[in-house]
N, C-alpha and C positions, 0 to 999 in steps of 0.2 A: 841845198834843200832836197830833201827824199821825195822821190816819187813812189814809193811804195801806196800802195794801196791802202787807205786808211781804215779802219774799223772799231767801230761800237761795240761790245758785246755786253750785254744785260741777262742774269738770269738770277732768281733767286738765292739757286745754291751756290756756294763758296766755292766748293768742291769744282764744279763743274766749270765755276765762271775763272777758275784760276787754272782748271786742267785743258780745258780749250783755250785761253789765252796763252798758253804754253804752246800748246799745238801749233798756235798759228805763227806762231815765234818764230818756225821751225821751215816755216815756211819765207822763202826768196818773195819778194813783190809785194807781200802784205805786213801790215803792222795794226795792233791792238793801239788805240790812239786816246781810249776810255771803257772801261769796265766795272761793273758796280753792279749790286743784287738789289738797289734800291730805284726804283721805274722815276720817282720824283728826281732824285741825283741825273740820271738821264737825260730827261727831256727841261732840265734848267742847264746841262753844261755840252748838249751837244752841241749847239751852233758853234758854241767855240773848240770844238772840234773839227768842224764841217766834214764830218766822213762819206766817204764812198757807200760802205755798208753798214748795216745796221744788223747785227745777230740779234734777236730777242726771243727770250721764252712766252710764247703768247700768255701761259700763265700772269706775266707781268701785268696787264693791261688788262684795268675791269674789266670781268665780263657781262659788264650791260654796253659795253664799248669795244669792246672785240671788232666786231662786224665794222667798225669806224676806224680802222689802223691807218691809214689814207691821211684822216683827218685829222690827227696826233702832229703829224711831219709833213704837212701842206708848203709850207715856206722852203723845204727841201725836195723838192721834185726832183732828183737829181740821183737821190741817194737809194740805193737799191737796199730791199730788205728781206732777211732771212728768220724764217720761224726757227729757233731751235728748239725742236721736240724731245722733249722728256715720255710725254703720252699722248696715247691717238686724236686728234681732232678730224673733222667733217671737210671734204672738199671746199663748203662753200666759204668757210674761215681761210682755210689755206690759196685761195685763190688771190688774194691779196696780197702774199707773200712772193719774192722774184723767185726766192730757192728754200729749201728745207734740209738742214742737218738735224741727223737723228740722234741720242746721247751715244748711239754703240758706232759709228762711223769710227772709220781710222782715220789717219792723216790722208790718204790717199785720195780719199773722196770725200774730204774735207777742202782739200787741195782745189780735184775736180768742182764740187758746187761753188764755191769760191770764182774758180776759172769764167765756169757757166755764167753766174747770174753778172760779171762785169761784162759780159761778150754779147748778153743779154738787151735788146732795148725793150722796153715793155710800153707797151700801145697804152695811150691816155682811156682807150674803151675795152683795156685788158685782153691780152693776145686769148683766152679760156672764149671767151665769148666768140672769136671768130671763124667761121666755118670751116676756114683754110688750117688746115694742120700745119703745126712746125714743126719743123726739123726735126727737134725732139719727137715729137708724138712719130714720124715717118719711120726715125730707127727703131721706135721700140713698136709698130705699127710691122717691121720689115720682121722682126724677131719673132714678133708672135707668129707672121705665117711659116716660117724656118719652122713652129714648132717648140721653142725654149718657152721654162714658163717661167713664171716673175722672178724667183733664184736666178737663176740663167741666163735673163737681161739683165738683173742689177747688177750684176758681176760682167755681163761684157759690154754693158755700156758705164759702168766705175758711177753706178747712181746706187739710191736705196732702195730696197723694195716698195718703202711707201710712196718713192714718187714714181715708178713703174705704174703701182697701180692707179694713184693722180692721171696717170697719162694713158693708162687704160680706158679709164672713166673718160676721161675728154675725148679718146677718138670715138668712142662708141656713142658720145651724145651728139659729138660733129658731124659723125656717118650717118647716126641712123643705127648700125650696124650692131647687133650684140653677139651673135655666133664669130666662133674665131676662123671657120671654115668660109664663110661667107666674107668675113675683113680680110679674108687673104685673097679672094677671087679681088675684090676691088683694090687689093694691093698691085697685081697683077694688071686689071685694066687700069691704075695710073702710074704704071711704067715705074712703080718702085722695089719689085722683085717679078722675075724669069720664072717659070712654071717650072724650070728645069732644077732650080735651086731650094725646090720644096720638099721638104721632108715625106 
């Protein structure tokens, strides 16, 4: 029996939802286990799938029920989920989501959020809400005071620019802090970059 990693992938277009299942193909440790542009086909044949992850085009899922992604896949607590973006949506939709693939990602960081959101465990009171930065938010927290800006990280930490700035927006409402000048002194006093190493 395969222990590959299983996955869901849902998005309306064909194009997409056959050019990413290919991608993932491509990839060692995962497997497409159900794929369909129709959100009803979905959510009547995933338990017999019981997947790891779930890709979905937030477009799928009304949007008078967005805000309730949660509440769709209750019985599967287990299975982590990823928005794939086609177009921009608001923090407070994305916050439900474990990862976000963008339509222009490569295999690479395709690979990487993949990696991320199984390595991931996500708090029942959602890790966004707690005042303690993670991991995530400290490296892209450690970059901005080096000086790189959202290019810069996305590309040395293998994410996209829209979850750089996701995670912009979290340390700055975690801190307090909105100057980048100011988030680097407090980088400094909790011992997560050397004075010497500032640009």
């Amino acid at each position: 029996m395969s222990n590959n990693c299983k996955i869901v992938v849902a998005d309306p277009s064909p194009i997409t939802l056959i050019g990413l299942s290919y991608m993932i193909k491509e990839l060692p440790d995962f497997e497409v286990v159900l794929k369909s542009t129709d959100m009803h086909t979905v959510m009547t044949r995933i338990h017999l799938s019981n997947p790891d992850i779930l890709i979905v085009n937030p477009q799928m899922i009304d949007y008078s029920k967005r805000m309730m992604l949660r509440d769709y896949f209750r019985d599967l607590p287990k299975m982590k989920i990823i928005a794939l973006m086609s177009i921009y949506y608001e923090n407070p939709l994305l916050k439900q989501y474990d990862g976000v693939i963008e339509i222009n990602d490569n295999l690479q960081r395709i690979k990487s959020t993949l990696q991320h959101v199984m390595h991931t465990v996500r708090n029942q009171t959602d890790e966004a809400d707690s005042p303690m930065l993670s991991e995530r938010e400290k490296e892209v927290l450690v970059c901005l005071s080096k000086g790189l800006k959202n290019n810069d990280i996305a590309e040395a930490l293998n994410i996209s620019v829209h979850t750089v700035i996701t995670h912009r927006k979290n340390i700055i409402r975690k801190t307090g802090i909105k100057s980048v000048a100011a988030l680097t002194v407090y980088a400094i006093l909790n011992n997560l970059i050397e004075e010497k190493d500032i640009l």
